[in-house]
C-alpha positions in Angstrom: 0.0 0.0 0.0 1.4 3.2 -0.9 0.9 6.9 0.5 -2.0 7.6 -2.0 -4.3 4.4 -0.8 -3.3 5.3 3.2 -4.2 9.2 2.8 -7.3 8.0 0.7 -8.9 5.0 3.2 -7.9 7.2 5.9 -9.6 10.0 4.5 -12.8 8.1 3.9 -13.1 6.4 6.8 -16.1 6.6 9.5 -15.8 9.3 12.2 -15.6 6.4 14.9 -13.1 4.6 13.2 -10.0 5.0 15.2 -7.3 4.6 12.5 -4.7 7.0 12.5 -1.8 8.2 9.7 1.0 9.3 10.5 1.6 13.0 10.7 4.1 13.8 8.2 2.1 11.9 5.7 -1.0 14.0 6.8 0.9 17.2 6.7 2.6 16.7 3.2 -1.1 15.8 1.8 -2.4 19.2 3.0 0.1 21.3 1.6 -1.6 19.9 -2.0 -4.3 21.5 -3.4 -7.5 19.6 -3.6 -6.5 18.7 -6.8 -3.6 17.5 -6.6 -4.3 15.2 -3.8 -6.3 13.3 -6.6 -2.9 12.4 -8.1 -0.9 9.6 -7.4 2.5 10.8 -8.0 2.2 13.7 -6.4 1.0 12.5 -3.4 3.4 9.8 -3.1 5.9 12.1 -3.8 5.4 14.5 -1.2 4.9 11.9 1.3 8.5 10.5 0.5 9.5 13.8 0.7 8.0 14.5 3.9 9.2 11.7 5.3 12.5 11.4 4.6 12.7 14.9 6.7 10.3 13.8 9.3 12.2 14.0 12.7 10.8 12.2 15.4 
């Protein structure tokens, strides 16, 4: 499963659904416009990004 499918059954889950993403994926997602967020690449893209910077 890549960043796209996790952002997107995240995104679409039920509101008492307790699964959680991590928060560098969640923060690189929202920097994308709405658009964008519909595109595979880039959203994989900016998760690795993201994450390869991600201190914890």
């Amino acid at each position: 499963m890549d960043a796209f499918d996790r952002w997107w059954i995240w995104a679409e889950k039920s509101l008492d659904d307790p699964q959680t993403i991590p928060v560098w994926l969640h923060e690189a997602v929202l920097q994308l416009s709405p658009d964008e967020r519909r595109d595979r690449s880039k959203v994989n893209a900016a998760a690795k990004e993201a994450e390869a910077h991600y201190e914890i």
